[in-house]
C-alpha positions as CSV (number, residue, x, y, z in Angstrom):
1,X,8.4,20.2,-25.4
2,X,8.1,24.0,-25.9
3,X,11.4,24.1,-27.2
4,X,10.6,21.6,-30.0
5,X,7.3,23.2,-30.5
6,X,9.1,26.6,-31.1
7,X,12.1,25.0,-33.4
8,X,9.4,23.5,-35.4
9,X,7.8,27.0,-35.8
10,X,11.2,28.9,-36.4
11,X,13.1,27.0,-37.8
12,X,12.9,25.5,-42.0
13,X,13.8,22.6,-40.5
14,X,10.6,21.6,-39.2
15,X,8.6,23.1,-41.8
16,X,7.3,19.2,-42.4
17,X,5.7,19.0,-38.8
18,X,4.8,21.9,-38.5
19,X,1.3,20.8,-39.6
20,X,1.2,18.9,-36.0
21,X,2.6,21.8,-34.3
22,X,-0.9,22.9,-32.9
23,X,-1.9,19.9,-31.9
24,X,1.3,18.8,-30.3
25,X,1.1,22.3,-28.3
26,X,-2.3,21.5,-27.3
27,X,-1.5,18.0,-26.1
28,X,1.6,19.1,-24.1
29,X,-0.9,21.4,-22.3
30,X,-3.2,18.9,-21.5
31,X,-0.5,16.8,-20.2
32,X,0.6,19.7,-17.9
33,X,-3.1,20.5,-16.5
34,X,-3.3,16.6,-16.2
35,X,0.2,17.2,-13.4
36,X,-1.0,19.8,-12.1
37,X,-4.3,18.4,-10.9
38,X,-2.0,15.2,-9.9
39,X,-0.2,17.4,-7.3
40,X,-2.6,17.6,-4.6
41,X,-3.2,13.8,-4.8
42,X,0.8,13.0,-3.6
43,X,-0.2,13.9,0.0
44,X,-3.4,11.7,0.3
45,X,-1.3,8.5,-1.6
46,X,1.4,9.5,0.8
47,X,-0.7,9.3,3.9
48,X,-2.7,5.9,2.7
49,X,1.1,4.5,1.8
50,X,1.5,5.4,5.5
51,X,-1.6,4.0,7.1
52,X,-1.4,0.9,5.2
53,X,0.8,-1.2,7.2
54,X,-0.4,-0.4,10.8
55,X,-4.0,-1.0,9.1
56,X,-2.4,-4.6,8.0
57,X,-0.4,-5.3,11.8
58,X,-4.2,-4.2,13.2
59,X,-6.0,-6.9,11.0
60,X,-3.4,-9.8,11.5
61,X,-4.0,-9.4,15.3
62,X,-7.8,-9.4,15.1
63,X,-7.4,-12.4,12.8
64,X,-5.1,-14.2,15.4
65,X,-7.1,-13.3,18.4
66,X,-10.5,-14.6,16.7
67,X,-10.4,-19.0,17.5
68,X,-9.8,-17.5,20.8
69,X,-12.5,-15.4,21.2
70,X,-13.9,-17.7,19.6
71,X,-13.5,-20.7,21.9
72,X,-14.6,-18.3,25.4
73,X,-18.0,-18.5,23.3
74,X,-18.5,-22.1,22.3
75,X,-16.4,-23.7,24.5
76,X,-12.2,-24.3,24.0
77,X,-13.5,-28.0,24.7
78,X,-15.1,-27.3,20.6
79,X,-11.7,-27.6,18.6
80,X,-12.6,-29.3,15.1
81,X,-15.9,-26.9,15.1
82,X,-14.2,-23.7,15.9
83,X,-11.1,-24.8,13.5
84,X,-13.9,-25.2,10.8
85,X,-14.5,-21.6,10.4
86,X,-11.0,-20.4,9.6
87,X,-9.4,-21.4,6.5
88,X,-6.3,-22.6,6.4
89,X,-3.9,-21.5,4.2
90,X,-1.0,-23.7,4.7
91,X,-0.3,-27.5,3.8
92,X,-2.4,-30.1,5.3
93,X,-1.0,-31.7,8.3
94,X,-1.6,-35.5,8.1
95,X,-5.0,-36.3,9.4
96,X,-5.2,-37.1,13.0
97,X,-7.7,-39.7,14.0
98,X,-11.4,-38.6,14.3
99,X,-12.5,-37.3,17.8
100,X,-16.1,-36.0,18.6
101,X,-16.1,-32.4,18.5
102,X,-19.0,-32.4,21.5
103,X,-18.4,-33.5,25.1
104,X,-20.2,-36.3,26.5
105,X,-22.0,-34.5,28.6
106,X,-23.3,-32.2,26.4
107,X,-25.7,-32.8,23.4
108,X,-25.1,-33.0,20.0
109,X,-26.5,-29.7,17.7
């Protein structure tokens, strides 16, 4: 962009912008402060690109693991209530008939 900055300058050529000449200058040197202060940044994006998908693998497993913890607290005995606090995200199986979520031994909350 220099280079077309100076031609417009130097040459007759660009005697009709050379009225934008400053401001072009000025603009290419904001754009070049704007890189410059970019350039530290690459390392941290690079590092957070990095840590992204471990962070990702660690959160699918505490997902998974959480109807099982879950169940050591309530009771594995508990299905349809422990089910009830995990969404489910894929299609519907067909409905299965209705059971009592509580044993018979216990009483109902």
């Amino acid at each position: 962009m220099r280079h077309v900055i100076e031609t417009v300058r130097k040459e007759a050529v660009g005697a009709p912008l050379l009225a934008s000449a400053d401001d072009l200058e000025q603009r290419q040197q904001e754009l070049t402060a704007a890189v410059a202060a970019r350039e530290p940044l690459y390392l941290v994006e690079s590092q957070a690109n990095a840590a992204l998908p471990y962070a990702l693998d660690n959160g699918r497993r505490v997902h998974k693991q959480m109807p099982n913890r879950l169940a050591l607290l309530v009771g594995a005995d508990r299905k349809r209530y422990i089910d009830s606090f995990f969404k489910t995200l894929s299609r519907p199986r067909k409905a299965a008939a209705v059971a009592d979520d509580v044993p018979d031994n216990q009483p109902q909350a």
